[in-house]
C-alpha positions in Angstrom: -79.9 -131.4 99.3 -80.5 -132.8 95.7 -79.3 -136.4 94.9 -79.7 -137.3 98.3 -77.9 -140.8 99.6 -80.7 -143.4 99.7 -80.5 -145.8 102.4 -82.0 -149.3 102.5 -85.3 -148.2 104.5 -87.4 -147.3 101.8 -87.8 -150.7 100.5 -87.9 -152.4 103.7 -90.8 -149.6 104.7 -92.7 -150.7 101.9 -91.8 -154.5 102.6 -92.4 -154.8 106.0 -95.9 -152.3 106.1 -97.0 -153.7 103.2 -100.4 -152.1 102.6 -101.4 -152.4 106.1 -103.6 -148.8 105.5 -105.4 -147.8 102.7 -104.4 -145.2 100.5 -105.2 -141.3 100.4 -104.6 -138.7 98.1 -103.0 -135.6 98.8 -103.2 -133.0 95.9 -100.4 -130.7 95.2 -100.1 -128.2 97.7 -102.0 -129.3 100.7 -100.2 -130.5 103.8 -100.0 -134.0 104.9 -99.5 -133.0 108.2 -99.4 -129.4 109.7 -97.0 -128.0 112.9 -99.2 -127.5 116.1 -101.1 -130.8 115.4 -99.6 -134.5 116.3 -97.5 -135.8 113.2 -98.6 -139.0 111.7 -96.6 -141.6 109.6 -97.4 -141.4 106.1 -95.8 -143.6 104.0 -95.3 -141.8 100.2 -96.6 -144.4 97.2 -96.1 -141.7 94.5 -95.8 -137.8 94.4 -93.5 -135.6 96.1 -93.4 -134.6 100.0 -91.7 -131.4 100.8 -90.9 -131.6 104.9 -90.4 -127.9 106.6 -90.4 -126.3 109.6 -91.6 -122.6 110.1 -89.2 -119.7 111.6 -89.8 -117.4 114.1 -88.9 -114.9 111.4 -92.1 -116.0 109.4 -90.1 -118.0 106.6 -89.7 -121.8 106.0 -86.9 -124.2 106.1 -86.9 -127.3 104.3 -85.5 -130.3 105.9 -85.9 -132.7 103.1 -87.9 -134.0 100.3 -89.5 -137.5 100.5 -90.5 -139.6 97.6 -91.6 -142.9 97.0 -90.6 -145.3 99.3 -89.7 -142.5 102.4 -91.6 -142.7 105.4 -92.2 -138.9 106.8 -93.4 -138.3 110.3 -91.3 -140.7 112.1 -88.8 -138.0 113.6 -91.0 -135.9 114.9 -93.8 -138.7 116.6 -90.8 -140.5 118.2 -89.5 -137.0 119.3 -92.2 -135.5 120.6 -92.3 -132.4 118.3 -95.1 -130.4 116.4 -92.9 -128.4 114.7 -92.4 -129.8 111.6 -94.9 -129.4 108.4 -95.3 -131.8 105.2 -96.5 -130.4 102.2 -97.7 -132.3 98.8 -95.7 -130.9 95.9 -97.3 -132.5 93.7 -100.5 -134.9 93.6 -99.3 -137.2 96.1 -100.2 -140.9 97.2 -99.7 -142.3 100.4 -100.6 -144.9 103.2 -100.8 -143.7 107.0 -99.4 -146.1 109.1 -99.9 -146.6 113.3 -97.2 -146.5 115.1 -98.6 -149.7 116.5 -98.2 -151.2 113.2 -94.6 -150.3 112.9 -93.9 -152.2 116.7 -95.7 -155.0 115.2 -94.0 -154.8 112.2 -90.6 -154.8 114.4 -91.4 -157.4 116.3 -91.3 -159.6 113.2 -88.1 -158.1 111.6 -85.6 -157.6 114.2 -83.6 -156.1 111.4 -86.2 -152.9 111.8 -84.9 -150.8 114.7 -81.5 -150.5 113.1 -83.0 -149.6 109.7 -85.1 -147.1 111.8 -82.2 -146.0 113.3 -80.8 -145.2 109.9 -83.1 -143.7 108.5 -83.1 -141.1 111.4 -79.9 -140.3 111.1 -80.3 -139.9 107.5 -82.9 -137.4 108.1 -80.8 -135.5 111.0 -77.6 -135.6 108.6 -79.8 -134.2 105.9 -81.2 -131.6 108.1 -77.9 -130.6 109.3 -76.3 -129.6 106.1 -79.8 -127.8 105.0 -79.6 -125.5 108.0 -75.8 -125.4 106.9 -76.3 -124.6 103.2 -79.0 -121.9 103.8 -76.3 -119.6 105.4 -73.7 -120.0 103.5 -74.3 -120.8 100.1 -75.3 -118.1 97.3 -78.8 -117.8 96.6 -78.5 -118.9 93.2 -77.6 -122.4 94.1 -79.9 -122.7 96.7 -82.3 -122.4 94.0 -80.9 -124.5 91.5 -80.7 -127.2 94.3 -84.0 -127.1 95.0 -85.2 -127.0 91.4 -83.2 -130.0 90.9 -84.8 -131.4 94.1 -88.8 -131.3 92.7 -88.0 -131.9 89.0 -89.8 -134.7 87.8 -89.4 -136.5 84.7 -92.4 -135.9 82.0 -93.6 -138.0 79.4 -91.5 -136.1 76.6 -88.2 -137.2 78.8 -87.6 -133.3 79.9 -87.3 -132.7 83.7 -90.5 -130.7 85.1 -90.6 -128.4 88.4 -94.2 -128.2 88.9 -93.8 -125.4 91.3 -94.8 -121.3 91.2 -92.9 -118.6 92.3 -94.1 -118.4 95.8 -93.9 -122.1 97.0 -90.6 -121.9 95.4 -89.8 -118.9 97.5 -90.9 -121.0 100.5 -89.0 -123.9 100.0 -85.8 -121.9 99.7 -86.3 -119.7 103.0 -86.6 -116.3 100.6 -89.3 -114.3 99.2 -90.9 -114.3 95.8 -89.1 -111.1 94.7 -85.6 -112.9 95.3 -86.8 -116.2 93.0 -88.0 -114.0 90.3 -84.9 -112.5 90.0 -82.6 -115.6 90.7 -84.6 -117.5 87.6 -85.0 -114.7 85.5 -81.3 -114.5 85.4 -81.3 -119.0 84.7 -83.8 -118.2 81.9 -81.7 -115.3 80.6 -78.5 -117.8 80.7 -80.7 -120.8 79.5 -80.1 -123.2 82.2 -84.4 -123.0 82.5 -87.4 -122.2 80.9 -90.7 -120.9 82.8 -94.4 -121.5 82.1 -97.1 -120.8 85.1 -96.4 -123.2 87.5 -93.5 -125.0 85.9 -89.7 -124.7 85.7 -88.1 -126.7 82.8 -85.0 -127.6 83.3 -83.7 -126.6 79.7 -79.9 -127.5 80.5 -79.6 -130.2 83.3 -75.9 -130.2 82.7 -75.2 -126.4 83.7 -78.0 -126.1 86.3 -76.0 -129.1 88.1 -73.0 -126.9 87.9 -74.8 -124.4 89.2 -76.3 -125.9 92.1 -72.8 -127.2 93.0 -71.3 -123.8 93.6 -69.2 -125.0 90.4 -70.8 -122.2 87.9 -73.0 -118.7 88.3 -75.1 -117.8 85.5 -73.8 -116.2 83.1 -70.5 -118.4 83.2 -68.8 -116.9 86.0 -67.1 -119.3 88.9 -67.6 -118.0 92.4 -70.5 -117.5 94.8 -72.9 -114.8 93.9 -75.7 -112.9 96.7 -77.0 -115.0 99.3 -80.0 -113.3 99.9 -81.5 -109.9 99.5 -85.9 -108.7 98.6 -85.6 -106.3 95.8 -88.2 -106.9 93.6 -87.4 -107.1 89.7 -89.9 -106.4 86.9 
């Protein structure tokens, strides 16, 4: 899930839609669109988008992460689903695009359906090895892939999660209890450091490893739990 493949389609989105719809502001933590309500196209200018789906066992799974450039919604609108949620991770900036506009925008670059095409399958591959990753891969570098996923570059050069505990948990399909413990062990190793609401990524080097199945903290190779609620101080 982190370093995703980019494809060509975010450029062309931004080429070809132009700023055919004015911009809104989404502020961190607020949904762009919700499941049960038709999706719209939102087209992100800056921020972070985090796209999920709820479970019927009450927990979330996170399909992908959208940034600048990504158009969200078009999966679901062109496949008739209400399913699928989009949350802001952080203060986010985007243009909402018709789906008229984007036939328009077609009709002038017959280049466009393939590149839609694409991007779907992009999305579906991405998808796929999500749904894979969250059963079989240790909890630990579920985390550490996500974390690596929402970090964002700060002024002073050092790479930010602006994320709590909770949305965290959410993100990863777990509860808070499991995080807590799973970064309480990346601080204790010092892959991370943790402030309210933020994550530092204190040594990108290691929490790579990590969230390659390479490494466990603590220096260990191998897989450690892959899930499990019992709460830590």
């Amino acid at each position: 899930m982190h370093q995703e493949a980019q494809n060509q389609s975010p450029s062309i989105w931004e080429t070809v839609l132009g700023d055919a719809a004015p911009q809104a502001y989404v502020p961190a933590g607020e949904l762009v669109f919700r499941a049960g309500e038709s999706p719209t196209l939102a087209l992100i200018r800056a921020g972070l988008v985090r796209v999920f789906i709820g479970t019927e066992g009450g927990r979330q799974q996170t399909i992908r992460y959208a940034r600048p450039g990504d158009l969200i919604g078009l999966a679901p609108l062109l496949g008739g689903s209400r399913a699928w949620n989009a949350e802001a991770i952080v203060q986010t900036t985007i243009t909402q695009p018709t789906l008229e506009q984007l036939r328009a925008a077609a009709a002038l670059h017959p280049e466009l359906p393939w590149l839609i095409a694409e991007d779907l399958a992009t999305w579906a591959c991405v998808g796929v090895a999500a749904l894979a990753d969250s059963g079989s891969q240790p909890m630990v570098t579920r985390v550490a892939r996500h974390l690596e996923a929402v970090a964002l570059r700060g002024p002073d050069g050092r790479a930010v999660a602006r994320i709590s505990h909770q949305r965290l948990a959410d993100a990863v399909g777990t509860v808070r209890e499991v995080i807590s413990r799973q970064l309480q062990a990346l601080r204790a190793d010092g892959v991370i450091e943790t402030q309210p609401g933020r994550v530092i990524l204190a040594d990108e080097e290691r929490l790579e490893d990590i969230a390659a199945g390479r490494i466990t903290p603590g220096g260990d190779s191998g897989a450690g739990a892959t899930d499990g609620a019992s709460p830590t101080g």
